[in-house]
N, C-alpha and C positions, 0 to 999 in steps of 0.2 A: 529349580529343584536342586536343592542339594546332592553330595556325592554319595549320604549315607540315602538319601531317599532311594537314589537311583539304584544301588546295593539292591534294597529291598524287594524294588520293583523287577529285578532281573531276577531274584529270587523267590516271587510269584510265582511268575512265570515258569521259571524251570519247575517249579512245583506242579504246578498245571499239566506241562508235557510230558513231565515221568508217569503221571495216574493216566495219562491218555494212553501212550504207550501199554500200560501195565493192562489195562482193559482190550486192546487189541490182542497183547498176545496171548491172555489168557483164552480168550473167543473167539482162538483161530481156528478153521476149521479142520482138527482131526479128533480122533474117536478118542473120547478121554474114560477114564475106568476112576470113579470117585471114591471115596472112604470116608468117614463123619464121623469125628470123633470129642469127647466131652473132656476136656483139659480143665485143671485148676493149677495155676503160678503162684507159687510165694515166692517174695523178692525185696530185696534189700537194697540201696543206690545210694552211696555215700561219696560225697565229694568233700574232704576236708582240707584244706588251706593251715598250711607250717609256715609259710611265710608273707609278707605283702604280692607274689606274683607264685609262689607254685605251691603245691595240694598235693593230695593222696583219692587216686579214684578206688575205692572198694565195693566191689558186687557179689553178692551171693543169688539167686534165682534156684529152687526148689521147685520142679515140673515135676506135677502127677499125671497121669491117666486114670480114665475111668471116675473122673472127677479127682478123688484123693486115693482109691484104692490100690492104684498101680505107678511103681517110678515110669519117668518118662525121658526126663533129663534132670540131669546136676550139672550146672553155669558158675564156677569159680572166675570171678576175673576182677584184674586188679592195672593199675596206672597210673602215669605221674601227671598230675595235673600244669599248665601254662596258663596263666592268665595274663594274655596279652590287652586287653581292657576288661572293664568290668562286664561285658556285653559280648566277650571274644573268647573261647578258651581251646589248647590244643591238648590233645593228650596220647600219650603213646602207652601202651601197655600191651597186656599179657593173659589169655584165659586158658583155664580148664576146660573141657567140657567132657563129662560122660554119658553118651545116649546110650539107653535101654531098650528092647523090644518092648515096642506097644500098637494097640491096634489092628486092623485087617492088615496094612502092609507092614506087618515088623520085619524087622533086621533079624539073622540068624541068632547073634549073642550082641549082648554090650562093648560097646568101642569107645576107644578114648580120641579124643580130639585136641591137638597145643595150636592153640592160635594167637597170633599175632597181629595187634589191632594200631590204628593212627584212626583220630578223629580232629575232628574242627567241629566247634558248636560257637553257631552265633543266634543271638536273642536280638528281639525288638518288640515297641509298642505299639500297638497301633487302638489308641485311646485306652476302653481299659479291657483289650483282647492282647497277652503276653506271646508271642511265636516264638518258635523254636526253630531251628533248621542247624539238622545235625549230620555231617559228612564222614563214611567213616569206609576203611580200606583192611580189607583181613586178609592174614596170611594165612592159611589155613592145613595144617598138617596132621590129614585125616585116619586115625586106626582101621584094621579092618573087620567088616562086622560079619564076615562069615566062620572068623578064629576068634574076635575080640581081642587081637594084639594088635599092639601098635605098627609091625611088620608087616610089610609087603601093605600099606596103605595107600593113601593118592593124595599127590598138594595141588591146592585149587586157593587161586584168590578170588576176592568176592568185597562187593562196593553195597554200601547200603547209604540212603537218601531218607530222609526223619522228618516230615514237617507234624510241628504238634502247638494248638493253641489250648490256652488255658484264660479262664475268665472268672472273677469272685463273682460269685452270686449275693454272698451275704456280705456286712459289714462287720467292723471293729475287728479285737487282735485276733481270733481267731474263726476267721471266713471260709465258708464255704467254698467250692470252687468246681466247675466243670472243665474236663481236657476234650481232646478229640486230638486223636494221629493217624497218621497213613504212614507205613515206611514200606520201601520197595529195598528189593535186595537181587542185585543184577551178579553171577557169575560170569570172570571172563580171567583170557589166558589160554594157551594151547594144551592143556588137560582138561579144558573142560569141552567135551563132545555135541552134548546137546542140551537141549531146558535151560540157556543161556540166564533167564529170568529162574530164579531162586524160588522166592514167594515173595506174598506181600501181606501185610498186616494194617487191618483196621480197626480201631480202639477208641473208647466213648469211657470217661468213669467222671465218678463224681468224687470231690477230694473234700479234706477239714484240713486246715492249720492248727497242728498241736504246737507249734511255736514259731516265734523267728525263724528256727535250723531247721526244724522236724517237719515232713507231711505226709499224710495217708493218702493213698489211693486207693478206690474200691471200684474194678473196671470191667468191661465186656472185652474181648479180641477174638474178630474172626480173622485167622489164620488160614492162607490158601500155599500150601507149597506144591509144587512140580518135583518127584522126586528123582530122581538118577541114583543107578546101582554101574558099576563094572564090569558084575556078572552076567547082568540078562539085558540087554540094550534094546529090548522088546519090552521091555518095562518102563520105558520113558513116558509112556502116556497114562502114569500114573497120577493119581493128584490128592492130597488129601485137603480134605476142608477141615478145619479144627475150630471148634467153641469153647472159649476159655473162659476161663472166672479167672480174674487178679485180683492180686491183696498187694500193693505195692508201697515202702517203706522206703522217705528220701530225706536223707541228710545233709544238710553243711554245715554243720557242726563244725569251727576250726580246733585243729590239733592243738593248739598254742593260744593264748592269748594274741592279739591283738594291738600292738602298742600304738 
């Protein structure tokens, strides 16, 4: 076995035991208070390349509630790409985010959130199923949502784990294509109290190649988050379940030509 095989196989497996995990703590037993909500994502994922090894990561994501009727969030985030092989990439950046009340459990006003993100994404094939496994580490410097100012907020860092496979269904230049993802998102650090586990997100879509650069996704995500407040620490056995519609929009278009 090779050394990239063995790579692989150690990252099965970790794959394997973070959903094992995720499934115990969610089904632990205490008295949990549910909320079910109808989300729709628009989103935008741009990876453009200015030179032979580094890029620009640009993201926009557009969260509604109540399908399209209500904001739920705005996802500004942006990044410098590293391409350490063409299978390897690192990236450091920088997001926005403003979340809105929405839902049975809203926040009192909208808050803004600067976070500060490091990822690792490594690809492989395994015939003709493409995986993904994406490692990523946030700094997260939270507003507060009972003022909606940025004052008197809380910093939490927080790890998220990506595995996502993608397979053409159809043939020629522009194929069809199934994904399927799982990402977990574990909080940790001494600000964070309790609901160490974040949430985690399950996702099924089916895609078209509009080009080399361009692809469309049209996807399901059920969303389960634990939530945590400051205020009321009786509120930790809250949990909402979220069903989304995404329309997702990915490019690698390069900046530059190419020489």
């Amino acid at each position: 076995m090779s050394h990239i095989q063995g790579y692989q196989m150690i990252y099965l497996r970790l794959a394997f035991v973070i959903l094992f995990l995720i499934q115990s703590l969610i089904t632990q037993g205490q008295t949990r208070t549910h909320a079910y909500n109808t989300n729709a994502w628009l989103m935008y994922f741009g990876n453009h390349k200015f030179s032979g090894k580094m890029g620009l990561h640009a993201e926009v994501q557009w969260r509604r509630s109540e399908v399209f009727s209500e904001n739920q969030q705005l996802l500004l985030r942006t990044g410098l790409d590293f391409y350490a092989k063409p299978d390897l990439r690192f990236t450091i950046g920088y997001g926005f985010i403003e979340t809105y009340p929405y839902g049975e459990f809203a926040v009192s006003k909208a808050f803004p959130e600067h976070r500060i993100w490091q990822q690792l994404l490594a690809q492989q094939d395994f015939g003709k199923i493409k995986l993904a496994h994406r490692y990523r580490l946030e700094q997260r410097m939270i507003g507060n949502a009972a003022t909606g100012l940025f004052e008197n907020g809380r910093y939490e860092n927080r790890m998220r784990y990506m595995a996502k496979a993608t397979a053409n269904i159809t043939n020629g230049e522009h194929p069809l294509f199934v994904a399927l993802y799982d990402e977990v998102f574990v909080n940790f650090g001494k600000d964070v109290g309790y609901n160490l586990l974040d949430q985690n997100r399950l996702y099924g879509a089916i895609g078209f190649a509009i080009s080399p650069t361009l692809r469309l996704e049209l996807g399901y995500l059920y969303q389960v988050v634990l939530l945590r407040t400051l205020e009321d620490v009786s509120l930790k056995n809250r949990i909402e379940n979220n069903h989304t519609l995404q329309v997702g929009l990915f490019s690698n278009m390069p900046l530059l030509k190419q020489k």
